[in-house]
N, C-alpha and C positions, 0 to 999 in steps of 0.2 A: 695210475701213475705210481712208479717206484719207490721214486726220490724227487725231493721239493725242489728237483733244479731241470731245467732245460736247457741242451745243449745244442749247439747250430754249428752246422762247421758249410762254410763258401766257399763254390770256387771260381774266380772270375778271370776273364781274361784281358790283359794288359797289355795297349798296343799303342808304344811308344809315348808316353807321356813322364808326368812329374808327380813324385809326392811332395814333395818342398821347395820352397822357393829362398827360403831366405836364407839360408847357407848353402845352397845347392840341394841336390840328391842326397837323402837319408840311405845310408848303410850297413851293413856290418860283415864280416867276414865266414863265410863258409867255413867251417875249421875240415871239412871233406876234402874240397877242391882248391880252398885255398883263393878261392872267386869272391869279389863284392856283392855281397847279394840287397838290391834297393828294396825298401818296405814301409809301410802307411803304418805309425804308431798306432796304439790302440785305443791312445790318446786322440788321436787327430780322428778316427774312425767313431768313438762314440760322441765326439763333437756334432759329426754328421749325424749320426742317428738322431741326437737332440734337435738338430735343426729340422732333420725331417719328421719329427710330431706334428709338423705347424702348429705350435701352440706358443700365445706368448711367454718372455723368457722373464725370468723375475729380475731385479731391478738390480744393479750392483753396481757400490760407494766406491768409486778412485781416487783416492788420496793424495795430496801432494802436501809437500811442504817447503817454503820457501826460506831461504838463507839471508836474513836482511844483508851480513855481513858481506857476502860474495854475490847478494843479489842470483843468485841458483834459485830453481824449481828442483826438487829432487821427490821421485816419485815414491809414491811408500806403498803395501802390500793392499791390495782391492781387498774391498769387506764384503762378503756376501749377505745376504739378508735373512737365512738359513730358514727358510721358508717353503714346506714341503706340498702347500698348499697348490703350487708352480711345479708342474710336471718334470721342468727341467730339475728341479732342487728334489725333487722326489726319486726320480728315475735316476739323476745323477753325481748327485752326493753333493757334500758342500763340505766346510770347513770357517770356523771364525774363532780366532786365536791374536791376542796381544798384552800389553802392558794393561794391566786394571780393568779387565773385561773375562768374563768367564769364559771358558773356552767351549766351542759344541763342535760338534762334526758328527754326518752320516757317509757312513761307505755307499756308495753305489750297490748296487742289488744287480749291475748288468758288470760282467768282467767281459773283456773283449780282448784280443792277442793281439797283437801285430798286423797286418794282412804282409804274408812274406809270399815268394816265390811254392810252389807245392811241392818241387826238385829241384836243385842247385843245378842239374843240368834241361829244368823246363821254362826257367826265365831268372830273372837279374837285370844288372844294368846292361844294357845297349854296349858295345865299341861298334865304332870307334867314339871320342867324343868330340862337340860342337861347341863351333865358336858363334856366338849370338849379340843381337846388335841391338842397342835402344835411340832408335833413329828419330828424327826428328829434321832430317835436310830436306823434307818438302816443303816444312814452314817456317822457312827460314829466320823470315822478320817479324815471327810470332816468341822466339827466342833471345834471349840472353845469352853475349857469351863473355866470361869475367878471365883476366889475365894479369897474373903478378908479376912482378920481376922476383926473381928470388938471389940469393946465394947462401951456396952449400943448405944447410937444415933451416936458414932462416925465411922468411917471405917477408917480399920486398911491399912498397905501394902497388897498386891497379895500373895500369896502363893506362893512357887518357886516349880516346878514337882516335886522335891523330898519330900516335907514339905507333898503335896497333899496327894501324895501316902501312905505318914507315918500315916497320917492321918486316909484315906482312910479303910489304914487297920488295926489298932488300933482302929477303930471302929465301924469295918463289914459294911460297909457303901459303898453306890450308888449314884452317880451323875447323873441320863441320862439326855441324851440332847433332853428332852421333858418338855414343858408348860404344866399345866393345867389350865383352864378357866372356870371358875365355875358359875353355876343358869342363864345357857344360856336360852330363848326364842325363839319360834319358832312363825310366824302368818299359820292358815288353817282356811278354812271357803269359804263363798259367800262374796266376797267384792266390793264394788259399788264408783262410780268417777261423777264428773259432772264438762261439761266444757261449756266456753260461747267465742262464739269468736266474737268481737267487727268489723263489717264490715266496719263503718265508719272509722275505723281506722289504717286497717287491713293493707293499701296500703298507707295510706295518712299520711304522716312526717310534722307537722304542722312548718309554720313561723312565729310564733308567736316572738317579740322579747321581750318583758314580762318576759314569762316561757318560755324558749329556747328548741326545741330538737334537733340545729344542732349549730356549731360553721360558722362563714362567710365561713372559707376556705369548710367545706363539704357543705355548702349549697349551694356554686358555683361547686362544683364537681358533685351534683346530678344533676344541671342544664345543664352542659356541657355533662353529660352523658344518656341526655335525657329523663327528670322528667320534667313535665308540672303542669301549674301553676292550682289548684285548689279548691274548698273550700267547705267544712264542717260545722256541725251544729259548731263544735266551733272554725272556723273562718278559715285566709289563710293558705293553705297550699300544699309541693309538692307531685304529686301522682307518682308511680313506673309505669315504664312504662307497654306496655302493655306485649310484647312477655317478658318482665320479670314476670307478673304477672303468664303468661302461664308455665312458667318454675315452679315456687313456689306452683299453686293453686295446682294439683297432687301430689306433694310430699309431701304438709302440709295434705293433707288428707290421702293416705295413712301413715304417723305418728303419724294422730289424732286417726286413728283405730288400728295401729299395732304396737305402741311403746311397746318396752319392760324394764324393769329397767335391768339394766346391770352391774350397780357399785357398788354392793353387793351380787354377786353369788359366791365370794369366797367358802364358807361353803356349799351351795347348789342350784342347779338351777333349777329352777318351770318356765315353761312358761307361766305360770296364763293365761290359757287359755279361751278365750272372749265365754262369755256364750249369751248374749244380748247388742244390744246396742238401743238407742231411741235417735231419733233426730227430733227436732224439733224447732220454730223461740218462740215458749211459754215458759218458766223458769216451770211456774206452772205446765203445762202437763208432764215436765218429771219429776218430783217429784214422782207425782204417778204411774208414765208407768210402772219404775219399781220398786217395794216395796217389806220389808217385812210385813207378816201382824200377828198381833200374834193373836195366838189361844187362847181360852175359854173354849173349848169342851175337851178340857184333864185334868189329875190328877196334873201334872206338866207344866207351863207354857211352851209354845212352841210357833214355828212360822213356817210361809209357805212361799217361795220366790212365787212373785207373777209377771208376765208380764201381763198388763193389756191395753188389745186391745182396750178402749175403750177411750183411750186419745188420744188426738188430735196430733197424732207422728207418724213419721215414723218405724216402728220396723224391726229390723234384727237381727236373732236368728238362732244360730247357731245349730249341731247335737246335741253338747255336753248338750244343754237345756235341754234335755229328761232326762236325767243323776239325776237334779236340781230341776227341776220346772213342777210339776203333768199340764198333760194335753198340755205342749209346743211342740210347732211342727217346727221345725227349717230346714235350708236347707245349703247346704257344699258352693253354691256363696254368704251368707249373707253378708261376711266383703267385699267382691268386691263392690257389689251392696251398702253398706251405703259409702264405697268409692264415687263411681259414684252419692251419694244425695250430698253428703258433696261438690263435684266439681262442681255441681248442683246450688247447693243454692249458692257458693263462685263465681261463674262466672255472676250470673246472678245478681249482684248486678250492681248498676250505680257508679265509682271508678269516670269514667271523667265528 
């Protein structure tokens, strides 16, 4: 291996679904086309990865504080437990910072991109958009339905059942106990990820007392639970042991291949099923492994997903490629087999 880093670049495909629910569809602007183009942070993507280790998630403090004066709860900033002992706080960083408390934080050892469109002209948002409905008029008399009088900005009392009714039918009028939700978005398309995971760092919880990532008490907890002293291009530090490392290296790899986003299929579920992936110790190689590339030779701009054998990567390409990308030849063990590089390349590095 070259360099202490490993790179993955995905390409999967997106068929008609959501990345977000609570504000709508995530986007941002094509500065090409001038087009919306929807995308899964990479934020929201290494969320999934954590979740698919199956491992439990270490324990974290939410705060609140209440206003005797206004009688308010107001919520104040989660404390993590900065505890690298927990995969999730190992593999994905943490942070604890306030008034009269030392401050610690590790960076995550895994960077992750966006997952975006692979071409502005091979996927984005959907048009037209959708109006969508939170219905509830099959069970009717399992619901509530509450009515003010108002006027102008101000709200009046509740109506009482009788008032409703007089109402109701004085003026041929329906309540149902349906939402609508209007100029919904949907993302479809080819959409491509790229992740880098930092080896030297991957297992190694530095001592630095500087920039801190452990407090005294867990730095003596990792040592008594058998963490060995050792060091890094940026200085002391403790490394995870080994038959821990055996437990993690497997399951972070298959998460790095098979994470699914899970926290927004209310509305609808897309397996965004893995078309290619490229791995390799080069950042630059998977740039181009896989590509879109636009075309010239038509009347209307276009483009071609592209896997390109010719970079210095490993590739694993699935059935579904045929489907995607003219001339791909893919096979049903590919995600096993970039499993088994990714174990590959993460075992064989030197940790002690």
């Amino acid at each position: 291996m070259h360099t202490p880093f490993i790179y993955l670049r995905g390409l999967r495909h997106v068929s008609h679904t959501v990345f977000a629910v609570n504000d709508g569809q995530k986007f941002y602007y094509d500065p090409q086309t001038g087009k919306r183009m929807a995308y899964s942070s990479g934020q929201q993507i290494k969320r999934a990865v954590l979740e698919g280790l199956n491992m439990p998630f270490a324990a974290i403090t939410f705060n609140w504080e209440i206003d005797k004066k206004e009688n308010k709860a107001n919520q104040k900033e989660p404390h993590s437990p900065c505890d690298p002992t927990f995969a999730d706080q190992l593999l994905g960083g943490y942070m604890k910072a306030g008034a009269n408390i030392m401050a610690v934080k590790r960076r995550s050892p895994l960077s992750i991109s966006p997952m975006r469109p692979l071409h502005p002209l091979l996927g984005g948002i959907a048009n037209p958009t959708e109006n969508i409905s939170f219905d509830r008029t099959a069970h009717t008399g399992n619901h509530k339905v509450k009515v003010h009088w108002t006027s102008g900005k101000e709200r009046g009392p509740e109506l009482s059942e009788e008032e409703l009714k007089e109402w109701l039918t004085s003026n041929t009028r329906t309540l149902p106990n349906r939402a609508f939700i209007q100029d919904q978005t949907r993302a479809s398309g080819l959409f491509v990820y790229d992740m880098a995971i930092d080896l030297r760092t991957l297992f190694c919880v530095s001592t630095n007392k500087f920039e801190p990532e452990l407090y005294p008490e867990m730095e003596a907890k990792l040592r008594e639970e058998g963490w060995k002293e050792g060091k890094n291009i940026f200085g002391n530090c403790l490394i995870c042991p080994k038959d821990r490392r055996k437990e993690i290296i497997p399951a972070l790899a298959k998460a790095l291949i098979n994470w699914r986003i899970t926290t927004n299929q209310s509305r609808t579920f897309d397996p965004m099923g893995i078309i290619a992936i490229a791995i390799s110790d080069n950042a630059n190689q998977i740039t181009y492994a896989i590509r879109g590339d636009l075309r010239v030779d038509t009347e209307r701009p276009q483009a071609m997903p592209v896997i390109d054998l010719s970079a210095k990567a490993d590739f694993f390409v699935t059935p579904t490629a045929k489907s995607y990308v003219p001339g791909a030849v893919g096979s049903a063990d590919a995600l096993e087999k970039a499993e088994e590089q990714l174990m590959k390349m993460m075992s064989a590095y030197k940790y002690d």
